[in-house]
Phi, psi and omega in degrees: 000125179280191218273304185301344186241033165276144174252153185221016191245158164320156185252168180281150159319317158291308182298299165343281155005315212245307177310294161357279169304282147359273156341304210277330158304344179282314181290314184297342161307272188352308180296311175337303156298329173284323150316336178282329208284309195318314153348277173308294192284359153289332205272306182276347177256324221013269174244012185306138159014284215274343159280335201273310179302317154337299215287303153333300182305302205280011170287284165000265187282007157275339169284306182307289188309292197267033171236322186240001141224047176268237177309295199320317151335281159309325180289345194257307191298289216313278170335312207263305192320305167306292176302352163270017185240359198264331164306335155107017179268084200263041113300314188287322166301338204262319188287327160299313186296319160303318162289308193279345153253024166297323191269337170287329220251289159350293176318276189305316169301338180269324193276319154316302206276323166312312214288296195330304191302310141319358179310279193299000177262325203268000141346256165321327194237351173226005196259276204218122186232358194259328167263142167351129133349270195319324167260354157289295159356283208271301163342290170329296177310308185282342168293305165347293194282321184300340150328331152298359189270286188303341156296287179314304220288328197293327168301333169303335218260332177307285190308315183287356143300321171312284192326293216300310186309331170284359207048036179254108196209022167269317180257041121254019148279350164263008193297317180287327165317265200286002159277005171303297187319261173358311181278313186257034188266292194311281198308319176266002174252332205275304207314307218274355197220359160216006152096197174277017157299323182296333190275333146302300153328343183286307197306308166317281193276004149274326181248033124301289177290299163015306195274318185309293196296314150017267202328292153303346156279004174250009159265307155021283201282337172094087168275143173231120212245158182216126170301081160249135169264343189063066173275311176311308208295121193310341178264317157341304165311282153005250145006271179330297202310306159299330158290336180296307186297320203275323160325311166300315182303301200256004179265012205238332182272326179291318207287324175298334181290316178306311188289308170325307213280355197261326210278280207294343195309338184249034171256176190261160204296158183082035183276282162350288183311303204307297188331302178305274213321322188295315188312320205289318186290327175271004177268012182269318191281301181310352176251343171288325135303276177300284181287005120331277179310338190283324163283299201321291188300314185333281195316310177293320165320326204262336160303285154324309141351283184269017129300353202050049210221078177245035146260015125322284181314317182311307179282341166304286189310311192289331170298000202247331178334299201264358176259350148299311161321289121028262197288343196266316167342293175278357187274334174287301163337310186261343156341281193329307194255304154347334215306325184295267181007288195299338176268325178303300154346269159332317186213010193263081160200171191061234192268001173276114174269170165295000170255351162280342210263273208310320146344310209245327134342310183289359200227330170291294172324335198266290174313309191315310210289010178247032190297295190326294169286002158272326157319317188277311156327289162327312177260312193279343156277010140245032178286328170285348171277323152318308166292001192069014187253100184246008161283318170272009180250000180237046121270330151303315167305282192294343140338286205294343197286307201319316201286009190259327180294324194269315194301311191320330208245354173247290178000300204276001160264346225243316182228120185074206157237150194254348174272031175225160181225005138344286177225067197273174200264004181301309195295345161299315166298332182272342181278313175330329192288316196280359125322259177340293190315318212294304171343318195268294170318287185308345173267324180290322097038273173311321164291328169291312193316304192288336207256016175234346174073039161132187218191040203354077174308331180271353177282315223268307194262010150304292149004276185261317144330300170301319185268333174275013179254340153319293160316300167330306202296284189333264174348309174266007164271350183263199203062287192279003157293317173294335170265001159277307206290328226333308192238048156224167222330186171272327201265027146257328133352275162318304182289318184285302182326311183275344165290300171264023146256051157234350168283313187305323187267351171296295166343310192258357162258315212278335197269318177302341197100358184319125137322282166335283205297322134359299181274332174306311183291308201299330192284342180284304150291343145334279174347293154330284175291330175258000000 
């Protein structure tokens, strides 16, 4: 498609839909390598020391990215970027596009040689203060070299913001693919000559390719770049304007992250590793659903907007609800009842025991039950940022952290043992996350509702009736499949599980009547045939 036949005005329901599906083939590849790397780096690190230290290092520079050019970016470019493009002026989108990153790449290089100089004290004093000298040390070390990341990714984040405004959205959605790629590129050529040093170095040249695979979609679009900073130019502004609340919004959310790993670090050892890992397994079924659709639909939202179109925007958002909603429901179910299989499955060979397995399952029971809501997050902020409001999803967001900060700090007397790692106290922190989330989702929910003047709730909660009770059936047939299954393999376990509940519950929302689930099969055969 050429740069006059790209599109840049809203999309249809169905095409969303179609975008969508797209998107989501990409994130399931994506997940796919993540899951082979989780795999890899189970098999050659497992719950060792010198990973906890990996994990550690790598909080530093996932905070510099995704607070000031990760989302917070994205949620602020993509929108002003669109309406200039919506003007029919694409010098002046190009001359926007071009000051922010010139002023982003700035940022973030001041912000690395601070972060560099400072490793080990924020190491020691803000990290893991719970772990061996010897793994502050080597933490410290591995942050350095990982410091190189969040530079590359903010350009990447740029381009893919570029993308997303064009509809152009496969090749940034394979973009995590390859730093997947990367990462277990580190772990399997590195490892041996150079430890888990090789596995920083993976991360560096993971958000290379990251940047790599793009790159050729901004000649596509006839991207044109100039050396400018814009600080006067009013879409800049704009830009600022809109990343100061959601930099806060999301640096209040890194700070809970920070706050898990300070909590677990005086926890028993491998407490960290399980905690990442249950989290990272339920966030493969939320990106493969929310955050797909969620990119997929953002740019129409973002149209429909500087169009004025908000009863468009209104009936989009309920459709993207219930259809998220839908798909997030049996997938929470089957976490839930699934969970063991699925970590053994994943990650229990080399150096991962069945007691790192009963770990990281025990920290996954807790994260599964809050997937709806952070799936409900996900899409509705970004019906406010579409709207230009990046205020209101991060005082409600930063509400909700606080009180995940205040649930972490009772939860952990409450759930579990902190000298255990079975059933360690960890588990309290994944539920305070998943509390705080349900909090959050249900208030942006309310606010959203009112502030479009409704969301066709009986359609939305006709629905979400229908797909739970589709779940329900689905839960108890895998309940009774595991007490049939009791002692045979994991991976006939696991393979059936996912066979027959993704059969049971289809079944049984087309016997409910689902909208959903109807249109999802009719676009699958589509697919098919054409």
């Amino acid at each position: 498609m050429s740069e006059s036949q790209t599109q840049t005005g809203p999309l249809t329901g169905t095409q969303i839909a179609r975008a969508a599906l797209v998107v989501m083939a990409a994130f399931v590849l994506s997940r796919l390598l993540g899951l082979g790397r989780e795999v890899i780096l189970a098999y050659v690190f497992g719950a060792t020391p010198e990973y906890g230290a990996y994990l550690a290092a790598l909080q530093l520079p996932d905070t510099l990215f995704f607070v000031v050019a990760g989302g917070a970016l994205g949620s602020a470019f993509i929108p002003t970027f669109t309406a200039a493009l919506a003007t029919g002026d694409r010098d002046a989108a190009w001359r926007l596009a071009s000051a922010v990153i010139n002023l982003i790449l700035l940022l973030l290089v001041a912000l690395a040689v601070l972060a560099w100089i400072f490793a080990r004290w924020i190491v020691v004093n803000l990290l893991v203060p719970g772990f061996t000298p010897s793994q502050q040390l080597l933490a410290a070390e591995l942050m350095r070299i990982m410091l190189l990341s969040p530079i590359i990714f903010g350009l990447s984040g740029i381009v893919m913001g570029i993308l997303n405004s064009h509809q152009r959205f496969l090749a940034a959605a394979l973009a995590p693919s390859m730093y997947n790629l990367g990462i277990i590129g580190g772990a399997l050529l590195l490892s041996d000559s150079m430890g888990v040093r090789g596995l920083a170095w993976g991360v560096v040249a993971g958000a290379a390719l990251h940047l790599g695979v793009q790159l050729p979609g901004l000649v596509r679009v006839g991207a044109r770049y100039s050396r400018v900073l814009g600080l006067r130019d009013p879409g800049v502004r704009e830009v600022a304007r809109l990343m100061g609340p959601r930099v806060l919004g999301l640096a209040v959310v890194q700070l809970n992250f920070w706050v898990n790993i300070f909590l677990a670090s005086s926890m028993a050892p491998g407490s960290v590793a399980a905690l990442k890992r249950g989290f990272a397994v339920m966030l493969l079924p939320q990106g493969v659903i929310a955050q797909s659709v969620a990119t997929a639909v953002f740019p129409t939202f973002s149209a429909l907007t500087a169009r004025g179109e908000t009863v468009g925007l209104r009936r989009t958002l309920g459709q993207t609800l219930g259809a998220v909603l839908f798909l997030a429901l049996p997938a929470t179910v089957g976490l839930i009842i699934l969970r063991v299989p699925i970590v053994r499955i994943i990650f229990e060979r080399g150096l991962f025991t069945p007691e790192d397995t009963a770990a990281t399952a025990w920290a996954l029971l807790f994260y599964a039950l809050g997937l709806v809501a952070h799936s409900l997050v996900e899409i509705i902020t970004r019906a406010f940022y579409a709207l230009h409001d990046t205020l209101t999803p991060v005082w409600v967001g930063g509400g909700a952290m606080a009180l995940n900060v205040i649930f972490s700090l009772i939860l952990i007397r409450f759930i579990g043992s902190p000298g255990s790692l079975t059933m360690g106290a960890f588990g309290g922190l994944a539920l305070a996350n998943t509390l705080a989330t349900a909090l959050e989702g249900f208030g942006l929910l309310w606010l959203i509702r009112g502030r479009l003047r409704g969301l066709d709730e009986r359609r939305l909660l006709s629905g979400l009736a229908r797909a739970g009770m589709a779940s329900l059936g689905m839960g108890l047939a895998l309940a009774g499949l595991l007490f049939l299954l009791n002692d045979a393999s994991v991976w006939l376990v696991a393979g059936l599980g996912v066979a027959v509940g993704g059969v049971v519950f289809w079944g049984l929302a087309w016997v409910f009547g689902s909208q959903e689930a109807r249109l999802f099969t009719r676009l699958a055969l589509e697919r098919l045939r054409g």
